[in-house]
C-alpha positions in Angstrom: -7.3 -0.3 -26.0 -3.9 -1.7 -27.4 -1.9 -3.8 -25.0 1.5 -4.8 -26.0 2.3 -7.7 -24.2 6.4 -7.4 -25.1 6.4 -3.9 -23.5 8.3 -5.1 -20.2 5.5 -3.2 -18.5 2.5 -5.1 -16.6 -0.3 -5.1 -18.7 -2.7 -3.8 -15.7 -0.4 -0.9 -15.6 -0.6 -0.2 -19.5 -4.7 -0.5 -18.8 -4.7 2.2 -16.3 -2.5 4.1 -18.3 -4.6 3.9 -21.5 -8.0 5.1 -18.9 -6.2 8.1 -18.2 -5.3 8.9 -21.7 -9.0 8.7 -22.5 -10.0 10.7 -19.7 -7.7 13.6 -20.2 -8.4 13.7 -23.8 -12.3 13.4 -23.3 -13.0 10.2 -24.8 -14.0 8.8 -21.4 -16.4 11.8 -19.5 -17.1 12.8 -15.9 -20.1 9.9 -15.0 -19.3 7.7 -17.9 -19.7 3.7 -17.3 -16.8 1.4 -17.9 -17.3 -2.2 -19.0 -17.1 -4.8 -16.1 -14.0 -6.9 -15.6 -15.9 -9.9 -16.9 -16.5 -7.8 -20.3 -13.1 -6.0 -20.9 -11.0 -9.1 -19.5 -12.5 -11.2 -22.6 -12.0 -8.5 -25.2 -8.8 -8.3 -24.3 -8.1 -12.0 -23.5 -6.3 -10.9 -20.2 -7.2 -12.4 -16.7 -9.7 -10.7 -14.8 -7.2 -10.4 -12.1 -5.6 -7.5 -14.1 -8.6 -5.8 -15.0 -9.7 -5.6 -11.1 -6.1 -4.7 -10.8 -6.1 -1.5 -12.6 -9.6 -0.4 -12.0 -8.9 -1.2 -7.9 -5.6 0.9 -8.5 -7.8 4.2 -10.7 -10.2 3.7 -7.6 -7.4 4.5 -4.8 -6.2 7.2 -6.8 -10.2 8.8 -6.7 -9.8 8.7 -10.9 -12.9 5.8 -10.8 -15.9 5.2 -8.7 -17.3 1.4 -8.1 -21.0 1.1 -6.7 -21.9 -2.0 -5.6 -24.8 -3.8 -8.5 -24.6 -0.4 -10.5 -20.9 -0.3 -11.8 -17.6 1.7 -12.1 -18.1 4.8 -13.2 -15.3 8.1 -13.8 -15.1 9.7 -10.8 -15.6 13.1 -10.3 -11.6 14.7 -10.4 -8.8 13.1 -11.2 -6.0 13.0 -7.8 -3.8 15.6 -9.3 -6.8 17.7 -9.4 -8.4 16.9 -6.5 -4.6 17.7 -4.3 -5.3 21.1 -6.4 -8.3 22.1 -5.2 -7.6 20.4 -1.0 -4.3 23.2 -1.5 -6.8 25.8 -2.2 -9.4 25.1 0.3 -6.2 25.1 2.5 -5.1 28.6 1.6 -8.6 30.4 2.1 -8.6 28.4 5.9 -5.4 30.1 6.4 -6.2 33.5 5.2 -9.6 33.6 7.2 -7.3 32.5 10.4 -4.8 35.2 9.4 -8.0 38.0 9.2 -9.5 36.8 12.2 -5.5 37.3 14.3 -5.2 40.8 12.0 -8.5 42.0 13.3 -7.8 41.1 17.4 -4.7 42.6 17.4 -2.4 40.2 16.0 0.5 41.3 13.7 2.1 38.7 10.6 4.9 37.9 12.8 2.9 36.8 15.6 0.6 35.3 13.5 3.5 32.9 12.2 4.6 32.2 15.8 1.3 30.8 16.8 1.2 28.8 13.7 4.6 27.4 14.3 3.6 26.5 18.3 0.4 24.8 17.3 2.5 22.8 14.5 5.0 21.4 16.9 2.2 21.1 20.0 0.6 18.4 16.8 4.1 17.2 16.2 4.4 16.5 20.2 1.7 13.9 20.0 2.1 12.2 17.2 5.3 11.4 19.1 3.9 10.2 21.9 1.3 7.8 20.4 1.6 4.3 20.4 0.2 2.3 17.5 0.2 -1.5 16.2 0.7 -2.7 12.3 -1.3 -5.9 12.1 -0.6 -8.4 8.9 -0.8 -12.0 8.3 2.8 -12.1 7.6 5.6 -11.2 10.1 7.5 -9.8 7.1 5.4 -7.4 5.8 4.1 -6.2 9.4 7.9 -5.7 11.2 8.7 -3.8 7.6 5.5 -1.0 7.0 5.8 -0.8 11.6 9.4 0.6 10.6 8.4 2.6 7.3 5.4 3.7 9.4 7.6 4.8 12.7 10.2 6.5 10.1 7.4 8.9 8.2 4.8 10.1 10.7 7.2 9.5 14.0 4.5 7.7 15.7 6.0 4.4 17.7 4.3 1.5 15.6 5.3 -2.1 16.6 4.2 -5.1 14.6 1.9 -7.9 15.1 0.6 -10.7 12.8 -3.3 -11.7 12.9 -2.1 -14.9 14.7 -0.4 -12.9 17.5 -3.4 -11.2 17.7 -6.4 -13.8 17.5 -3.5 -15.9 20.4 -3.7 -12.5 22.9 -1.3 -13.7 25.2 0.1 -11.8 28.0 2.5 -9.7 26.0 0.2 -9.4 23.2 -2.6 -8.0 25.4 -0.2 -5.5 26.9 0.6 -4.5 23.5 -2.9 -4.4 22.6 -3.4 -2.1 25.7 -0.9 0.5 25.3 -1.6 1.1 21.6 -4.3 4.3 21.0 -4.5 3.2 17.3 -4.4 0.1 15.5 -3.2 0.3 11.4 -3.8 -2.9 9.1 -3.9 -3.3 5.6 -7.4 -2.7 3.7 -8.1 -6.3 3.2 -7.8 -7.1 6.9 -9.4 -4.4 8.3 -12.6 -5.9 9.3 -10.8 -9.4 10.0 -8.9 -7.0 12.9 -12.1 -5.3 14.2 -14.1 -8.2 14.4 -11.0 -9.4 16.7 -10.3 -6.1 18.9 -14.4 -5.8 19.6 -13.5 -6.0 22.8 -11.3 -2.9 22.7 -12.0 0.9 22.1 -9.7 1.1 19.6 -10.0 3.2 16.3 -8.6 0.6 13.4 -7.3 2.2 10.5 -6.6 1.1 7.2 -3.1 1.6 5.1 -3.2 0.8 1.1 -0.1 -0.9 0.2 1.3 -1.7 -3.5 3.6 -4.0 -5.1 6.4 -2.1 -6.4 6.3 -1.4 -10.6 9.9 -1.1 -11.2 10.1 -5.0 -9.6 7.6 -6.5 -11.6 8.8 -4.6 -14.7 11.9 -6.1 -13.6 10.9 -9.5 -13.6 8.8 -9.4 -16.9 11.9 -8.6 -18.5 13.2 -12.1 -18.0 13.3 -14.5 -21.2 10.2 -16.9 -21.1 12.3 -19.9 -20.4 13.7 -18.2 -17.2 12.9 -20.2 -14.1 12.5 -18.2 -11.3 12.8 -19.5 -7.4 10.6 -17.3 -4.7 12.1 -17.6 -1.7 10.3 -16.2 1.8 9.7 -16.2 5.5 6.0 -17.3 5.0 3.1 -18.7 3.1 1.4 -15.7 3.2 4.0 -13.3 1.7 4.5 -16.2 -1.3 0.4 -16.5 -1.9 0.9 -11.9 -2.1 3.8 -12.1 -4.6 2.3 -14.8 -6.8 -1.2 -12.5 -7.2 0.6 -9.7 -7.5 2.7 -11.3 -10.5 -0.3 -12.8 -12.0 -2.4 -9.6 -11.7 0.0 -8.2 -13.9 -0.5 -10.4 -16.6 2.7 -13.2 -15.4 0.7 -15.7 -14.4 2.9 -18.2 -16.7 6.2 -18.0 -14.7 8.1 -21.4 -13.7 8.3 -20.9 -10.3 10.3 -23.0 -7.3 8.9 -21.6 -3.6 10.1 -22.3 -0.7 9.2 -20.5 3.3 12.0 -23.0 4.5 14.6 -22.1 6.9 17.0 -24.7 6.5 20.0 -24.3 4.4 20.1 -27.5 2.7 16.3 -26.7 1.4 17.1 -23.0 0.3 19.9 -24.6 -1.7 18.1 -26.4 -3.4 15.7 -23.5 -4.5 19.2 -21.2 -5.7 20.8 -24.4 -7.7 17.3 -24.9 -9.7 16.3 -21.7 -10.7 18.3 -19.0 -12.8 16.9 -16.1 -10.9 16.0 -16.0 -7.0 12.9 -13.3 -5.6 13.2 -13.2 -2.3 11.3 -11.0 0.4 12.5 -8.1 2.3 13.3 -10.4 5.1 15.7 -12.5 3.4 17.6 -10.8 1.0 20.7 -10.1 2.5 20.7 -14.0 3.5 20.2 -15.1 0.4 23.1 -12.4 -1.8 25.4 -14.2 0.7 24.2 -17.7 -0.1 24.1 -16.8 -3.8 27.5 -15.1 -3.6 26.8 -13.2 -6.9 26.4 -16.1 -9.4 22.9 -15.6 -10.1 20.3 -12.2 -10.0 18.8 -11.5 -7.0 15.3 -9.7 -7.3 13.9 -7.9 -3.7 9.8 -8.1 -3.7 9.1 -5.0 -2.5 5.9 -3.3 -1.3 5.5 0.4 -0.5 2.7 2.0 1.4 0.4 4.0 -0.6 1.3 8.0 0.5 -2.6 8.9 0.8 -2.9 6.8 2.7 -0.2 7.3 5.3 -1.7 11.3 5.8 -4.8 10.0 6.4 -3.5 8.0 9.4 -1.7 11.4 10.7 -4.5 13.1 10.4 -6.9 10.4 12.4 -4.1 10.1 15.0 -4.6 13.8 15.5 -8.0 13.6 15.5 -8.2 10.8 18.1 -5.6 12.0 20.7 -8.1 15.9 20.6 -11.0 13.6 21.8 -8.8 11.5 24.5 
C-alpha cells in the first residue's frame, strides 16, 4: 500500500482508495480479513485515527464488515453493487404489482394512475411530519435541520443536546410535536437515553467532512498558519479530528469560538489563512475584506443515509 504524502489528498482517502483497487482487482476476496488499525497504522507510520477513518468510511459504504473481537472483514457487495441489485429487486415488486392490477381488470394506464396517487398520498405525509435534528453544536444542528427540510420536505427544527438534557417549556413543546427525532450516529444513544421518557423513534444521519476542503487545506505550504474560527467548542474539537484523521495533525493552528470583534481580530491578523464554520463565514469575508483566503468547513449528510430516514418516516406515520 503506497501512500504519497505530497499528493494534496488525505492519506485516509488514498487508503480507502487503494482497498477498493484490491477488491475490484481480486487481490482482497469476499470474507477476507484486513489488518487491525493498530497493525496497518504502524506499517505505514500513519495515525490510527486515519486508519479507523477509512475503514469506518468502507464500512458506511457496506464495502467492509467490523465484528466486534473477530475483525473487519470484505463485506459481501460493494455499494454500487449492492444499489444494482436493491433496483432489481425493485423492478420484479413492480412487475408482480403490475400482474396482480393486469389480472383484476386493471389496464397500463390505470395502473400508472394508482402508482402516481399512492406516490403523492406518501409525498403528503412526509410533508406533514414534524421532526427534530439534535447535535451538540448549534451550527451543525440549525445547518443539516435546513439541508434536512430542503431534501425529504419534512419540517425539521434544530436543537443542541443541551437544549434537550435543559427541557424547558419550549423545548418540551418541541419535543412533543416532533413524530421523529434525527441525530448524528455518535449521539444516538446519548439522545435516547435522554428522550426515554418519550415514544419517539430516534434515527441516526451519517455526516462527512467534505474532501474537496480538506484537500483544500492540505495544499497549503507547511509553514502556513492557519486560524479556525467558530461558534463553538464542539464544532472546533469536529474540525480538528477531522483534519488530523486525514493525516494534518501537524497544522499551526489559532482557534477562537469568540464573539467579540477585538478577539476575532486578533485570530485574522496572526494567521495567513482563516477556516471558519458555516455559521460565520460571511462575517468573517467582511472582516477579512479579501486580504487573506477564506476556507468554509463544511459537512454534508451522507445520501444513504437521508433515504433511510424517508423511508422510516413512512414507515412510522403507517403505524400512527
Amino acid at each position: 500500500m503506497k501512500i504519497d504524502k505530497q499528493s494534496g489528498v488525505p492519506i485516509y482517502i488514498q487508503i480507502k482508495n487503494t482497498i477498493m483497487d484490491d477488491i475490484k482487482d481480486g487481490t482482497l476476496k469476499i470474507g477476507d480479513k484486513l489488518p487491525t488499525e493498530r497493525e496497518l497504522s504502524q506499517k505505514m507510520n500513519v495515525s490510527r485515527n486515519t486508519i479507523s477513518s477509512a475503514y469506518k468510511l468502507l464500512e458506511r459504504e457496506g464495502v467492509l464488515v467490523s465484528y466486534q473481537g473477530r475483525g473487519t472483514f470484505v463485506g459481501e457487495e460493494e455499494q454500487t453493487w449492492k444499489q444494482h441489485n436493491i433496483k432489481d429487486k425493485v423492478f420484479r415488486m413492480i412487475d408482480l404489482a403490475l400482474e396482480e392490477a393486469i389480472e383484476t381488470g386493471f389496464d397500463t394506464k390505470e395502473f400508472i394512475s394508482i402508482v402516481k396517487e399512492r406516490v403523492k398520498e406518501k409525498e403528503a405525509v412526509i410533508k406533514n411530519m414534524n421532526a427534530l435534528f439534535v447535535e451538540c453544536n448549534i451550527e451543525q444542528a440549525r445547518y443539516f435541520a435546513k439541508e434536512l427540510s430542503k431534501i425529504t420536505d419534512i419540517n425539521v427544527l434544530p436543537m443542541t443536546i443541551a437544549e434537550l438534557q435543559s427541557r424547558n417549556q419550549t423545548n418540551e413543546q418541541l419535543l412533543k410535536e416532533a413524530q421523529i427525532i434525527i441525530t448524528t450516529f455518535n449521539h444516538i444513544n446519548q439522545v435516547k437515553n435522554l428522550i426515554v421518557d418519550q415514544q419517539k423513534e430516534v434515527c441516526g444521519v451519517a455526516i462527512n467532512p467534505s474532501l474537496e476542503t480538506i484537500v483544500k487545506i492540505a495544499k497549503y505550504p507547511k509553514k502556513t498558519k492557519f486560524g479556525q474560527i467558530c461558534l463553538s467548542k464542539e464544532f472546533q474539537f469536529k474540525v480538528q479530528y477531522a483534519l488530523e484523521s486525514a493525516g494534518l495533525d501537524n497544522l499551526e493552528m489559532m482557534c477562537s469560538v469568540s464573539q467579540e470583534e477585538e478577539e476575532v481580530l486578533k485570530v485574522i491578523d496572526a494567521s495567513d489563512v482563516i477556516i471558519v464554520s458555516p455559521g460565520r463565514k460571511e462575517s468573517i469575508r467582511q472582516l477579512v475584506k479579501g486580504k487573506k483566503d477564506v476556507i468554509g468547513f463544511d459537512y454534508f449528510l451522507d445520501q444513504y443515509s437521508v433515504k433511510a430516514i424517508i423511508s422510516k418516516v413512512i414507515e412510522i406515520k403507517r403505524h400512527l
